[in-house]
N, C-alpha and C positions, 0 to 999 in steps of 0.2 A: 373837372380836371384839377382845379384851383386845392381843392377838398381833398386831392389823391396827393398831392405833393406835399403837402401839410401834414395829411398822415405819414408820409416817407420818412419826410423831415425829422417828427414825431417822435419816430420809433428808431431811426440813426441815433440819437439826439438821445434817448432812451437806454439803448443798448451801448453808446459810449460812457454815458454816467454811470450804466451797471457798473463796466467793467473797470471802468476809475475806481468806484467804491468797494469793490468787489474782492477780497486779499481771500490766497489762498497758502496754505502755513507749510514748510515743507519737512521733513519728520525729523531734522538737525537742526528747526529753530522753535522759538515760539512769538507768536504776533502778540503785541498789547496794545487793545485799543482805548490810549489814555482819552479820556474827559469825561466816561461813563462811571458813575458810582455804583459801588456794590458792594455786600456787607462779607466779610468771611466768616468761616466756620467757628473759630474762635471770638467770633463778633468784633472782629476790628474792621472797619468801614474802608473802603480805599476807592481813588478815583482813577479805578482801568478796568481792565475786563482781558482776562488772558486767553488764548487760539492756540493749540497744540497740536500738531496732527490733521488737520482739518481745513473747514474754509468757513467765512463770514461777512458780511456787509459792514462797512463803515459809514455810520451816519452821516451825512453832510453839515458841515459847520460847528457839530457838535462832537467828534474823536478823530485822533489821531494818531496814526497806526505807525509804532517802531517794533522792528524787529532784533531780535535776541537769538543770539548763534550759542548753540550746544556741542559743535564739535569738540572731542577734545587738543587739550593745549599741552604741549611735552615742555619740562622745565627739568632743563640741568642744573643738580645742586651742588653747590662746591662753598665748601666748611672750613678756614684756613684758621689755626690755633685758636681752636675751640677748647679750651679747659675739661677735662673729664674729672672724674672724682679721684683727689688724687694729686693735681694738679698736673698732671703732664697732657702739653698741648697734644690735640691729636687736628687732625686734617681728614677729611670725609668727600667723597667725592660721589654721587648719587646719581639718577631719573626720574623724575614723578610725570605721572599725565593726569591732570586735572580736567573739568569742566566745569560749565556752570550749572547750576541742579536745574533739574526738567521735571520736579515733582513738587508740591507744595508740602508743608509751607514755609519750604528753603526758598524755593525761585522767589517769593516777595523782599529776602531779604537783595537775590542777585538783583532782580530789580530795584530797588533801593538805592543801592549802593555801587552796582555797577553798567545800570544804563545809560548807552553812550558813551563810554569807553572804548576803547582802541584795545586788539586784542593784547596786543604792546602792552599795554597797561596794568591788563588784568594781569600777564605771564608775569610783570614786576611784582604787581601787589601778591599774586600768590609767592614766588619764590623769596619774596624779603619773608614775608612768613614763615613758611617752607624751613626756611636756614635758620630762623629764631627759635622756631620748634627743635630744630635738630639741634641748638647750641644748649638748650634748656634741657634736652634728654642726654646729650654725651656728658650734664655737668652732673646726670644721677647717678652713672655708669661709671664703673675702673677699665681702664684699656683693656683687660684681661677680659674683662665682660663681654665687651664692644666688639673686641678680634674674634674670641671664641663661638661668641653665641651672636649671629648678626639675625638669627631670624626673633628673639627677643627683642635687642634692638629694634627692627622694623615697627614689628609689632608696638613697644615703647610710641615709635617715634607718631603712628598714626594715632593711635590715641589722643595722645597729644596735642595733633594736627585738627583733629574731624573737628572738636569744637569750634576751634579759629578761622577755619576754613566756613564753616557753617552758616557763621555770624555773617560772613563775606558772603553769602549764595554759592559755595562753590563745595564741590564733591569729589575726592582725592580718588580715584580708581585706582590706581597700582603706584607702588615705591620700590625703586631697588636702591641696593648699596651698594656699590661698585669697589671702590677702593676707600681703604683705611688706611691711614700712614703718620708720620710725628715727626721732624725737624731732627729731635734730641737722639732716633732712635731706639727709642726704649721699646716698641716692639718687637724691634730685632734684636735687643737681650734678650728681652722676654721670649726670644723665638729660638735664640741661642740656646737659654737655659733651660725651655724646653726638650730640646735635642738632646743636650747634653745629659736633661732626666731619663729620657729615653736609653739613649746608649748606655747609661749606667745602669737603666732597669732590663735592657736587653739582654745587656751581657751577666747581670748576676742571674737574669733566667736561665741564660745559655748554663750556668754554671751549676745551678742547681739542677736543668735538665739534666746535666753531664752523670752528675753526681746519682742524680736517680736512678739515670740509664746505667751506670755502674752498679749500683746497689741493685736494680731488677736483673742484671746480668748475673751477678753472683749466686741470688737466690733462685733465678732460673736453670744456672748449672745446677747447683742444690737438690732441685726437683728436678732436673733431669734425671740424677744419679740414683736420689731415689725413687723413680718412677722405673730405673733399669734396674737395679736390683729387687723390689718388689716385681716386678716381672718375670726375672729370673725365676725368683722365690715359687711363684702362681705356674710357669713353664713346668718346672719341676713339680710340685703338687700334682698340675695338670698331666706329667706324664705318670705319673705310678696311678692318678684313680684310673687312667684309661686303658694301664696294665690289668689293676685289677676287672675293669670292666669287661677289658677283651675276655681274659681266661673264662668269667660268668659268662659272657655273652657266646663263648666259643661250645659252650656245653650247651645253652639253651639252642643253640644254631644246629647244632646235632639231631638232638632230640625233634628239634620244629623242622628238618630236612626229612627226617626217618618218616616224621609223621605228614610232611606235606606228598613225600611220594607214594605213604595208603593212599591218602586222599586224592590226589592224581590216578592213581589207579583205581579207584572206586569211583571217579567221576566219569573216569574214560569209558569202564563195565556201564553206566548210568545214559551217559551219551548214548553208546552204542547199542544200548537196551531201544535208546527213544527211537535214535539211527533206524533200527531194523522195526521196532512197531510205524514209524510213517513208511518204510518201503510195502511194507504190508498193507497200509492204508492208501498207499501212492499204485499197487497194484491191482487192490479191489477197485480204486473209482475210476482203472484205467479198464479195467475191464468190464465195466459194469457202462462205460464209456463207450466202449469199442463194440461191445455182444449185445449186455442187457439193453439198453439204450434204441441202438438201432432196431434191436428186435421188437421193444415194444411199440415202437412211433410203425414200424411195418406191420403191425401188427391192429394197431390203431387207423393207420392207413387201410387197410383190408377192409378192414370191420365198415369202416367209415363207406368204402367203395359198397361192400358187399349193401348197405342199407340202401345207397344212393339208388343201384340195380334195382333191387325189391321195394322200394319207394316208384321206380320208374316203370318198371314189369306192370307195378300194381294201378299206378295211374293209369295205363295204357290197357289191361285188362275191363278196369271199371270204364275208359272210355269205348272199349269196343262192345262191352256187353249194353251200356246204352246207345250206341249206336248201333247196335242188332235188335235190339227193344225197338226202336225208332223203326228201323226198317220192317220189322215184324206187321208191327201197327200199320205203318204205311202199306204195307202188302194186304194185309184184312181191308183197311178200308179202301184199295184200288178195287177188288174184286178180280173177276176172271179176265181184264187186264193187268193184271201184276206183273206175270211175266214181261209181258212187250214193252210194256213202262221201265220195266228195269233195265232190259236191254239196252233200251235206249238211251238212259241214262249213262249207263256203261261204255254207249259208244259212241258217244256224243265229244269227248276229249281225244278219242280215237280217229273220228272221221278231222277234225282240228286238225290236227298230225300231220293227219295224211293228205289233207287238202293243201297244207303249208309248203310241201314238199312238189307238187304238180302245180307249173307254172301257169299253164295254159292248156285246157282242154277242152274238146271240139263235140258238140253233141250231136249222138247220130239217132241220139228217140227221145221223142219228146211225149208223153201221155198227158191226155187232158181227161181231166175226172169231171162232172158235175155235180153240181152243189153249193154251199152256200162255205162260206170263210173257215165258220165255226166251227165244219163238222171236222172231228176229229179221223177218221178213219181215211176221209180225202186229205188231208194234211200227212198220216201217217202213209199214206200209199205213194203221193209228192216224193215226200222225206227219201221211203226204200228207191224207187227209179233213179234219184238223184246219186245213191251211194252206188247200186249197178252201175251209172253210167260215168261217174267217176272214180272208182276203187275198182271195181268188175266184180264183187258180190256180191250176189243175188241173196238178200235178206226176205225174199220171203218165200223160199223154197224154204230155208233154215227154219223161219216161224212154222209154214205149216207143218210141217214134220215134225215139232218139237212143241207144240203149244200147250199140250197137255202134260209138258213137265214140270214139276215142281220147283220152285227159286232155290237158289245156290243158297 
């Protein structure tokens, strides 16, 4: 338990001292952790170690960690009888927003030079500069320059600046120039006599447009005049060729009327030549439509029938003569039962018939033959009593009388 609380202790005790040591840089500054040596790229050796963006441990007993703010610092500048070239005071009124460089190997010098300062401090030390630079460019410049061209100027004025600034760790981001002005005035001559160039270059344009606009008017009447008289002129030409045109054009109109109405009337004879050969041809395939037509497909149709008859006549011929062959044969090989075989056969779908038709009939004779199943003549004499006593004909009065006739 002793053991458990030591570990506790331990690792509290552990994870406080991380977090003591422990800096994280946030992306508007940069950490230094002075007491560590380290050589730069340039090979000058220096006792820190800088943290940008990021996070890192601070040794214990051996660094210590200041922080360096990168936001920027806005500085109003104001220039009161500044000498321009020329000598006439001018007055400059401005904005700059500065910071301190966040890139090597300017931030060594900010460090250098301005860690642990008050941002107070810095905004001084940049705008005394700021204003020195600006006194040092308006004394290259003529007012004229200065008023006219302020993006030269500017341009001038950072030039000028970046070195000084640089030396200082710090990075000029943007300059405006607001106002420009002078005590004596003399801009506003210069702004007068300006004007006064203007309205005097105005008005000899106006005067010389005037003059031109007169001069292009007269020569436009000019050309107008003769632009109407040469059209006169060409009106006139133009009516006598279309004089003479007409009279030529009036004979040829003749002649090409005379000759378009042969030609209309030989095309009409031509037309009605075609006209009457297709009523000709519109008559033959109506009638050849209407008679020939029908007459051959009836005709075609007959033929057709008449084969189908004589196709079927002839099937039905050849099937009865083999079926009289059949029976022929059948009749020779029966013997002197043929006949009664036939008969029988004959009236075997007969007696069918006729039994179908008699619902119920009551027997008043019965014969019994002796013999055996097989014998035929006892079966056949069964058969006759059976049709006497259900039809009432007596088939073998019919047999004997007729037995020695020859098959149908």
């Amino acid at each position: 338990m002793e053991l458990l609380v030591i570990l506790v202790i331990a690792v509290i005790t552990l994870a406080f001292t991380i977090k003591n040591l422990y800096y994280i840089c946030q992306p508007n500054e940069v950490l230094i952790f002075a007491g560590s040596s380290r050589r730069l790229a340039n090979g000058q050796r220096v006792g820190y170690r800088l943290v940008k963006g990021g996070s890192s441990l601070r040794m214990p007993l051996m660094e210590r960690v200041l922080r360096m703010d990168l936001t920027n610092l806005i500085i109003d500048l104001r220039v009161v009888n500044a000498y321009s070239k020329g000598g006439i005071p001018l007055n400059v009124e401005g904005v700059a927003n500065i910071k301190i460089a966040g890139e090597e190997p300017i931030i060594h010098n900010a460090i250098e030079r301005l860690l642990g300062k008050q941002q107070a401090d810095i905004k001084r030390l940049a705008k005394e500069t700021l204003e020195g630079n600006l006194r040092g460019v308006l004394a290259s410049l003529t007012p004229e320059q200065v008023n006219q061209d302020k993006v030269a100027f500017v341009r001038s004025l950072l030039e000028e600046a970046e070195e000084d600034l640089n030396k200082l760790g710090l990075v000029l981001d943007t300059l405006q120039i607001q106002t420009i002005s002078d005590d004596v005035k003399y801009l506003d001559s210069i702004g007068r006599k300006q004007r006064a160039d203007l309205l005097r270059d105005s008005r000899i344009g106006e005067a010389q447009a005037q003059a031109e606009a007169a001069i292009q008017a007269a020569e436009n009447a000019k050309l107008t005049v003769l632009a109407q008289i040469n059209s006169e002129v060409e009106i006139a030409r133009a009516e006598a060729q279309r004089r003479i045109l007409d009279a030529t054009t009036r004979r040829q109109a003749l002649v090409a009327e005379v000759e378009a109405e042969i030609g209309a009337r030989l095309i009409r004879a031509q037309a009605d030549l075609a006209v009457q050969e297709a009523r000709i041809n519109q008559a033959r395939q109506q009638l050849k439509a209407d008679v020939v037509a029908p007459a051959e497909a009836d005709c075609l149709r007959r033929v057709e029938e008449a084969r189908a008859q004589a196709a079927e006549i002839l099937e039905e011929g050849k099937a009865l003569v083999e079926g009289l062959q059949a029976l022929v044969t059948s009749w020779q090989a029966a013997g002197p039962n043929a006949r009664q075989i036939f008969l029988l056969q004959k009236l075997e779908p007969l007696l069918k018939t006729l039994a179908a038709t008699v619902p119920e009939v009551q027997v008043e004779q019965a014969t019994v033959l002796a013999g055996g199943e097989g014998n035929l003549a006892t079966q056949l004499a069964v058969f006759l009593e059976q049709v006497q006593a259900t039809a009432g004909i007596d088939l073998k009065r019919y047999l004997a009388g007729g037995a020695s006739a020859s098959p149908p």
